[in-house]
N, CA and C atoms as an extended XYZ file, in Angstrom:
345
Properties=species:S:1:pos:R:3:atomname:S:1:resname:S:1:resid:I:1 pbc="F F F"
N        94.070      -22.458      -49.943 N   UNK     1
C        93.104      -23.441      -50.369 CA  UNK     1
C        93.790      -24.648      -50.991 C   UNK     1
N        94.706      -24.531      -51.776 N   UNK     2
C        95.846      -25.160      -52.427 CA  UNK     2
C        95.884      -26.646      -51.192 C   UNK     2
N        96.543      -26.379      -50.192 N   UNK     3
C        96.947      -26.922      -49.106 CA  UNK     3
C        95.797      -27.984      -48.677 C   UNK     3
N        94.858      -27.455      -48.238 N   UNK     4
C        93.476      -28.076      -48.261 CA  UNK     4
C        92.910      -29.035      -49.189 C   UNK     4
N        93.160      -28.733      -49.963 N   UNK     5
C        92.519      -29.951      -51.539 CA  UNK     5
C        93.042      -31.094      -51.299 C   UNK     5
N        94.589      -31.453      -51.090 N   UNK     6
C        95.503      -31.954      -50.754 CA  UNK     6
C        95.432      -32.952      -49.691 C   UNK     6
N        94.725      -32.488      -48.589 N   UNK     7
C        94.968      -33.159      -47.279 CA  UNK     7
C        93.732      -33.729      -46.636 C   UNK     7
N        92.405      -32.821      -47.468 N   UNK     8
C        91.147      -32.672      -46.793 CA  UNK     8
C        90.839      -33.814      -46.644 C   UNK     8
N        89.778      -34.438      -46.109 N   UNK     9
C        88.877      -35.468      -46.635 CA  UNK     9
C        87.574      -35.109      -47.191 C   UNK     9
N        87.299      -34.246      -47.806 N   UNK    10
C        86.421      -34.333      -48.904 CA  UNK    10
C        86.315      -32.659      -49.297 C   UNK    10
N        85.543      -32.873      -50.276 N   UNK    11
C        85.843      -31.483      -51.414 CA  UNK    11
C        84.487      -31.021      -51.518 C   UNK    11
N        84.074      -29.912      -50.527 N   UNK    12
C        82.749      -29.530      -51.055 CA  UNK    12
C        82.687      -28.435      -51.893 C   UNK    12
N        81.258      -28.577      -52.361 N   UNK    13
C        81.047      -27.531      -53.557 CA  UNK    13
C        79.645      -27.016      -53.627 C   UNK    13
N        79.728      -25.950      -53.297 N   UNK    14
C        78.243      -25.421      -53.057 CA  UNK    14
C        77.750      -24.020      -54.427 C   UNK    14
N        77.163      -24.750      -54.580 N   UNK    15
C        76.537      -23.689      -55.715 CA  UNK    15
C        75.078      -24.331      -56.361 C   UNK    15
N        74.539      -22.828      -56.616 N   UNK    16
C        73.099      -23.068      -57.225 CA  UNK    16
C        73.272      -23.180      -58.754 C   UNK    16
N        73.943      -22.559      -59.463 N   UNK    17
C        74.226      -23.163      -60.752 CA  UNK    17
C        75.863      -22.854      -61.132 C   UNK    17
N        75.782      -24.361      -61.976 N   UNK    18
C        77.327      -24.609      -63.006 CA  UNK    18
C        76.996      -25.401      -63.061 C   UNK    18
N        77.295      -24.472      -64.764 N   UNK    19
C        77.390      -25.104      -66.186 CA  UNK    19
C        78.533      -25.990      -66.595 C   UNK    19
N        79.951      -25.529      -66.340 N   UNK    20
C        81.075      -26.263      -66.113 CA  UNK    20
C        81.790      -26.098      -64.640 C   UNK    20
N        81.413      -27.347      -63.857 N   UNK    21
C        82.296      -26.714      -62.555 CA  UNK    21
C        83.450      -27.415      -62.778 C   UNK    21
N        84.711      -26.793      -63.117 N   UNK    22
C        86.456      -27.105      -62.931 CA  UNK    22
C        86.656      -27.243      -61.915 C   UNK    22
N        85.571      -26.513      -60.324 N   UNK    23
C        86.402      -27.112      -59.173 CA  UNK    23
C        85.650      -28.500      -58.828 C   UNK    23
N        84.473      -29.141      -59.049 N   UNK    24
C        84.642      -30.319      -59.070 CA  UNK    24
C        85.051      -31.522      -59.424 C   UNK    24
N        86.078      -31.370      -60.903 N   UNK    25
C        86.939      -31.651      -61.837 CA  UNK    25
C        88.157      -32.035      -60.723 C   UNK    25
N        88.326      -30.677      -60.491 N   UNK    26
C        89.750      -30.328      -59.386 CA  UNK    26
C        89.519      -31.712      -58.213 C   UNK    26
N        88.824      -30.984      -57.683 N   UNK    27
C        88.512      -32.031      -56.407 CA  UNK    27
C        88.756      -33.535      -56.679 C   UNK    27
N        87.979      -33.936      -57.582 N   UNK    28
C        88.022      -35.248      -57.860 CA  UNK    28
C        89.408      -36.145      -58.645 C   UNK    28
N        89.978      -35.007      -59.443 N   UNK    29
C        91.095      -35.297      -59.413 CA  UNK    29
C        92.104      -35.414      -58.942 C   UNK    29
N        92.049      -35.045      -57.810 N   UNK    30
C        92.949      -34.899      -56.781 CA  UNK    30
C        92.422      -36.091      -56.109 C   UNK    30
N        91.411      -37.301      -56.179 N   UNK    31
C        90.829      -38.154      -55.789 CA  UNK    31
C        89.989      -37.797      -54.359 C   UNK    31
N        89.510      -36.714      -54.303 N   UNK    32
C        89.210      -36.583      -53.304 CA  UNK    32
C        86.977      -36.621      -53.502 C   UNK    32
N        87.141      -37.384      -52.536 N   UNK    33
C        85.245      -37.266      -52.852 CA  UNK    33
C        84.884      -36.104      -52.589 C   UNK    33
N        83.873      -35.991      -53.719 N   UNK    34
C        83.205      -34.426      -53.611 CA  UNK    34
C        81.462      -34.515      -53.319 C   UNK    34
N        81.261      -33.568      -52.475 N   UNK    35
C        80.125      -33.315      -52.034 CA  UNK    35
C        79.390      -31.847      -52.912 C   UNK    35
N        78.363      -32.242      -53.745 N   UNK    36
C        78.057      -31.441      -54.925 CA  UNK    36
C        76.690      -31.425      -55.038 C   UNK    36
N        76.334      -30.142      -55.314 N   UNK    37
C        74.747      -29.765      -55.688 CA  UNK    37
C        74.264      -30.691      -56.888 C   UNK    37
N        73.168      -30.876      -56.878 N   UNK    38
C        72.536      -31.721      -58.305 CA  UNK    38
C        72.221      -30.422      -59.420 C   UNK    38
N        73.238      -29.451      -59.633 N   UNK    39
C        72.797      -28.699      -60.801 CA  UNK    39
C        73.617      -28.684      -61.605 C   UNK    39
N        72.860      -27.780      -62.888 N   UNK    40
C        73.735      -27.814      -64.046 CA  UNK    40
C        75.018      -29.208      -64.230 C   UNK    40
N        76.285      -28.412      -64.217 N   UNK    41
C        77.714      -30.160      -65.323 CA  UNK    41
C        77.580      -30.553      -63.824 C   UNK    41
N        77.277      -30.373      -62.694 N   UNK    42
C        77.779      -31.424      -61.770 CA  UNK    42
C        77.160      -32.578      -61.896 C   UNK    42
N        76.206      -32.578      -62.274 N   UNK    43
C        74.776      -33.960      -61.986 CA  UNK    43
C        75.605      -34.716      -63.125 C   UNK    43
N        76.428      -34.346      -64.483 N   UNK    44
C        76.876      -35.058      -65.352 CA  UNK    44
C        78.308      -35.350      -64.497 C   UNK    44
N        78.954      -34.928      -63.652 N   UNK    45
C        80.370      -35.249      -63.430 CA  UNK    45
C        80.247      -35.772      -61.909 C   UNK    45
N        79.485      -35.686      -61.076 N   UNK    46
C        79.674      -37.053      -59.826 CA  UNK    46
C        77.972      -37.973      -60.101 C   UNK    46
N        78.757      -38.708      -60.490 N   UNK    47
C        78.128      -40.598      -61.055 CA  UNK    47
C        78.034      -41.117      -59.525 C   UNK    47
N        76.843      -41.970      -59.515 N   UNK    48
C        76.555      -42.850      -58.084 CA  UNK    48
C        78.204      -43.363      -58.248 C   UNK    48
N        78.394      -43.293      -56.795 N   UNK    49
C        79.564      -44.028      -56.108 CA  UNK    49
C        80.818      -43.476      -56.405 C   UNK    49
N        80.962      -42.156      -56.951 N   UNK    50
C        81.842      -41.165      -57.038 CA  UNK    50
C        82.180      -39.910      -56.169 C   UNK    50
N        80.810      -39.666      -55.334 N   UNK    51
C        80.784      -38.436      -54.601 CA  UNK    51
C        79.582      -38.719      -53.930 C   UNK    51
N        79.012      -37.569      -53.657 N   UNK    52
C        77.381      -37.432      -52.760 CA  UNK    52
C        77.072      -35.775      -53.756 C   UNK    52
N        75.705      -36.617      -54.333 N   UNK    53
C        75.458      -35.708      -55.294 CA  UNK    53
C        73.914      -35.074      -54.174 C   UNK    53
N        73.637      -34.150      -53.466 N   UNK    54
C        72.648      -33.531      -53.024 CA  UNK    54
C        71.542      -33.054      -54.115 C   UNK    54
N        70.493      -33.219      -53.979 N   UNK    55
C        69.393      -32.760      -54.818 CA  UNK    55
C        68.830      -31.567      -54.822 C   UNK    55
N        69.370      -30.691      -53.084 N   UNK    56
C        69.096      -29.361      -52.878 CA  UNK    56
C        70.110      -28.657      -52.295 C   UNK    56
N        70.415      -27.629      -53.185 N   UNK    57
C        71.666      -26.794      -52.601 CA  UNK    57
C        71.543      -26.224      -51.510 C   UNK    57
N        70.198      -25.612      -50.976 N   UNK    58
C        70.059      -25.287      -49.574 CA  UNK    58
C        69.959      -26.324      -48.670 C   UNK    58
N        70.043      -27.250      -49.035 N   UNK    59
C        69.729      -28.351      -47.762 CA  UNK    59
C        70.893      -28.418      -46.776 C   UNK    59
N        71.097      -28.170      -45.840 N   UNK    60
C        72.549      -27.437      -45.073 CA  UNK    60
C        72.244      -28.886      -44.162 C   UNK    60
N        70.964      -29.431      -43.995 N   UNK    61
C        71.081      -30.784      -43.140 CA  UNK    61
C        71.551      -31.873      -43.757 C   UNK    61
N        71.552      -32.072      -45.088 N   UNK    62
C        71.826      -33.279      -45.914 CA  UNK    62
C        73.207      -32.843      -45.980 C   UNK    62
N        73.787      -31.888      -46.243 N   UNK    63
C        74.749      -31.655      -46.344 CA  UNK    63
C        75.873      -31.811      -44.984 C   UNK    63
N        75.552      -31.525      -44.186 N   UNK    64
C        75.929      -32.258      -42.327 CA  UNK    64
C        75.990      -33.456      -42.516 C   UNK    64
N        75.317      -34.297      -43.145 N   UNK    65
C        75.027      -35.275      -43.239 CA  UNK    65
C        76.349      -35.999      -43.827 C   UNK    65
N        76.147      -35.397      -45.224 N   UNK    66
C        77.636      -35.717      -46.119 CA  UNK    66
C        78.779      -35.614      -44.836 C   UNK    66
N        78.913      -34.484      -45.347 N   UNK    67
C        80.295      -34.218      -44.457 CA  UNK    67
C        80.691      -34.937      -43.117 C   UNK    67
N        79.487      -35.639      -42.860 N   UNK    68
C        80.233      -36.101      -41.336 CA  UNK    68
C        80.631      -37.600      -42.039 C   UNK    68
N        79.367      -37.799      -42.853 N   UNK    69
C        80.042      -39.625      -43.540 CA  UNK    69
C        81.358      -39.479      -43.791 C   UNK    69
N        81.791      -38.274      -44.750 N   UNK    70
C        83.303      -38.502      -44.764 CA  UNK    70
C        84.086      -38.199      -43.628 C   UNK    70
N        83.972      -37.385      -43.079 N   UNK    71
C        84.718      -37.173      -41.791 CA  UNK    71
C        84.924      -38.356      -40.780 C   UNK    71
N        83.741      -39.259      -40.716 N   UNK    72
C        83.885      -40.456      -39.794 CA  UNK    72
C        84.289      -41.846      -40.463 C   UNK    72
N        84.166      -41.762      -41.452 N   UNK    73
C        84.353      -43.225      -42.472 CA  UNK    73
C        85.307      -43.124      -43.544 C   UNK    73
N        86.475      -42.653      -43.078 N   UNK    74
C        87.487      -42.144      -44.056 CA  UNK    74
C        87.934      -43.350      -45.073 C   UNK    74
N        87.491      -44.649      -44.944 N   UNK    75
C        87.572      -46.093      -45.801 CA  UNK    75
C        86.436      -45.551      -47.228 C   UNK    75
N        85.393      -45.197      -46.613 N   UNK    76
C        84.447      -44.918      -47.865 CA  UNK    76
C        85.078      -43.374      -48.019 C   UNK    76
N        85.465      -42.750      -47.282 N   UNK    77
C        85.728      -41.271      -48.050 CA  UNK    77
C        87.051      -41.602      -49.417 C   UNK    77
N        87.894      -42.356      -48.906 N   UNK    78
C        88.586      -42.727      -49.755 CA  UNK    78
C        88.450      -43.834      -50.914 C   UNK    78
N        87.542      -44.663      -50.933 N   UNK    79
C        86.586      -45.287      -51.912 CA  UNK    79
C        86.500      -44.247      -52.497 C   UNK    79
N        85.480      -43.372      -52.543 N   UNK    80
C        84.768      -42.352      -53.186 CA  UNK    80
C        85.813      -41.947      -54.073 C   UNK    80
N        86.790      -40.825      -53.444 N   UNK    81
C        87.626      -40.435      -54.146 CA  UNK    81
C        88.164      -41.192      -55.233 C   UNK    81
N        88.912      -42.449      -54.727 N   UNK    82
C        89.792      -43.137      -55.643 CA  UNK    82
C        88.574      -43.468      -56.898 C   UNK    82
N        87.394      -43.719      -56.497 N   UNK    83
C        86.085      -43.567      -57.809 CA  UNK    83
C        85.923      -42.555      -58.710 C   UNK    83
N        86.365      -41.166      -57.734 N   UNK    84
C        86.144      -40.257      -58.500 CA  UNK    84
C        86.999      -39.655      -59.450 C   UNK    84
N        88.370      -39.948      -59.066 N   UNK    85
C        89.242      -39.729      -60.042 CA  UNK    85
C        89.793      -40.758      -60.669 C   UNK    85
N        89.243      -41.931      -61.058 N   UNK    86
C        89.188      -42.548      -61.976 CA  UNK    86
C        87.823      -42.364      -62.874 C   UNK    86
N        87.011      -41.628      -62.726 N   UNK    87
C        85.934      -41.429      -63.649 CA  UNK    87
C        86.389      -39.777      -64.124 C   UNK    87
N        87.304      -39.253      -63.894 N   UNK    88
C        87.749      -37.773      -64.228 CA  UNK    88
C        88.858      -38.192      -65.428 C   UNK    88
N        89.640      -39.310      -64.746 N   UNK    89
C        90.682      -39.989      -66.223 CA  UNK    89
C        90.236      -40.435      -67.294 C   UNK    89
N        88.990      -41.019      -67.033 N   UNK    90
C        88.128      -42.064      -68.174 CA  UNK    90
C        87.632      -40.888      -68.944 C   UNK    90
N        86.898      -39.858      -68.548 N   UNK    91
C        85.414      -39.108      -68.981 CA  UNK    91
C        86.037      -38.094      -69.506 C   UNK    91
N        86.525      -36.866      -68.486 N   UNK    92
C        87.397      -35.951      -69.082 CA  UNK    92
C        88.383      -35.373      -68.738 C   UNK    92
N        89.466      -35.959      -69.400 N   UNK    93
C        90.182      -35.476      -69.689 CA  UNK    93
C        91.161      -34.973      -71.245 C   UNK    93
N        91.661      -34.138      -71.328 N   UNK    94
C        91.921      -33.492      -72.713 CA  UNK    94
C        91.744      -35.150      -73.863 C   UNK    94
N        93.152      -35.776      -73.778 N   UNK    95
C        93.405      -36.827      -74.508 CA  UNK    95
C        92.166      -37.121      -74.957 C   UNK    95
N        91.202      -37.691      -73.649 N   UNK    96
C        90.416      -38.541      -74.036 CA  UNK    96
C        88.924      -37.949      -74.843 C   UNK    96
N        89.023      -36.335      -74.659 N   UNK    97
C        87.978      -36.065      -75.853 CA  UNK    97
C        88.591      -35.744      -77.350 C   UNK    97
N        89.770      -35.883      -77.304 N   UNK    98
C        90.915      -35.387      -78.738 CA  UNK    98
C        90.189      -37.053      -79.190 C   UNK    98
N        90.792      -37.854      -78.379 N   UNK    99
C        90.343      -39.542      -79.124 CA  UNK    99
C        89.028      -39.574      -79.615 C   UNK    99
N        87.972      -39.102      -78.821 N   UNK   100
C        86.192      -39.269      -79.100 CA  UNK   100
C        86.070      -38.259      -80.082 C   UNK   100
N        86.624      -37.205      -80.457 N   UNK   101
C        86.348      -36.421      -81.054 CA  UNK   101
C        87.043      -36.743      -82.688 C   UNK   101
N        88.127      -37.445      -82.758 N   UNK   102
C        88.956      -37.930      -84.289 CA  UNK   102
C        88.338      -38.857      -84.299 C   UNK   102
N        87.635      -40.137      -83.835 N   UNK   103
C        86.656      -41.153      -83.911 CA  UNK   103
C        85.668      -41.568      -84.308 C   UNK   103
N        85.165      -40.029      -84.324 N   UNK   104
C        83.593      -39.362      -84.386 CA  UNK   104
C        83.717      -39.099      -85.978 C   UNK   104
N        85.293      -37.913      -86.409 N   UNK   105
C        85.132      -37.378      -87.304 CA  UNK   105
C        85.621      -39.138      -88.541 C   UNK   105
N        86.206      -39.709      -87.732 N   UNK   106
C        86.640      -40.512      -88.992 CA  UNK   106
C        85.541      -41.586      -89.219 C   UNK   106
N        84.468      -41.741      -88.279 N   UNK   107
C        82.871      -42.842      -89.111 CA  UNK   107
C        82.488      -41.422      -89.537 C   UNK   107
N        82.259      -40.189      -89.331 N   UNK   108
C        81.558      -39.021      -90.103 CA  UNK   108
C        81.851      -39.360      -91.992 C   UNK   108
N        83.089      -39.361      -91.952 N   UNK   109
C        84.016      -39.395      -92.922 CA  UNK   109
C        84.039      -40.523      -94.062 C   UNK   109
N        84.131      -41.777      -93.114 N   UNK   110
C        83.553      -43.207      -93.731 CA  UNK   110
C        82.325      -43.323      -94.391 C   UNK   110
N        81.039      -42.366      -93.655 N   UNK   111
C        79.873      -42.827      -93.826 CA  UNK   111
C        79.716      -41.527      -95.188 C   UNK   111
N        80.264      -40.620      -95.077 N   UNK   112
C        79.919      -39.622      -96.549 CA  UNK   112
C        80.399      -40.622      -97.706 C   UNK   112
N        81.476      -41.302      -97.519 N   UNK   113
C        82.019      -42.015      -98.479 CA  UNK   113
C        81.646      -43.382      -99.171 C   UNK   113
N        80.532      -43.163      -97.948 N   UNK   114
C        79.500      -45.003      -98.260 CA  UNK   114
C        78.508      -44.321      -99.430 C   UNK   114
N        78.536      -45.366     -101.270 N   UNK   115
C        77.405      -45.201     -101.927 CA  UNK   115
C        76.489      -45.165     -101.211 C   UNK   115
């Protein structure tokens, strides 16, 4: 599978629920556009113009659908990607919730200290 992530043109992900999906994380970091159910953390982790977010996990026609856009339009399959893993660098990654998270605590901190 390793091999595949790598080379594919696009990263599907089929599931009826996740809460945290790491393999759409994966996928997208690897810049590859991902084709993803609208449930649970995915609907928060592919943003319009990052992937093809489906609204029904059984929909096996919308999903044909996806997969051939990337398969035939490898200019937008690679748009996508390069979108998507720049919104995986910005959003989450470790660093960048260590930063939101000491940020948070130091106005927490400021504001106990305001008369």
């Amino acid at each position: 599978m390793r091999e595949q992530t790598h080379q594919g043109a696009g990263f599907p992900i089929a599931c009826y629920t996740s809460m945290n999906p790491y393999s759409v994380s994966e996928g997208m970091w690897k810049a590859r556009p991902v084709i993803g159910s609208a449930v649970g953390g995915i609907i928060d982790q592919i943003a319009d113009g990052t992937g093809i977010l489906l609204p029904d996990p059984a929909d096996l026609n919308a999903f044909g659908q996806a997969a051939r856009l990337l398969l035939t339009d490898q200019a937008e399959g690679a748009r996508l990607g390069q979108a998507a893993h720049a919104r995986i660098r910005e959003n989450y990654v470790a660093d960048t919730h260590l930063i939101r998270c000491a940020t948070l605590l130091g106005r927490l901190i400021s504001e106990d200290q305001s008369p």
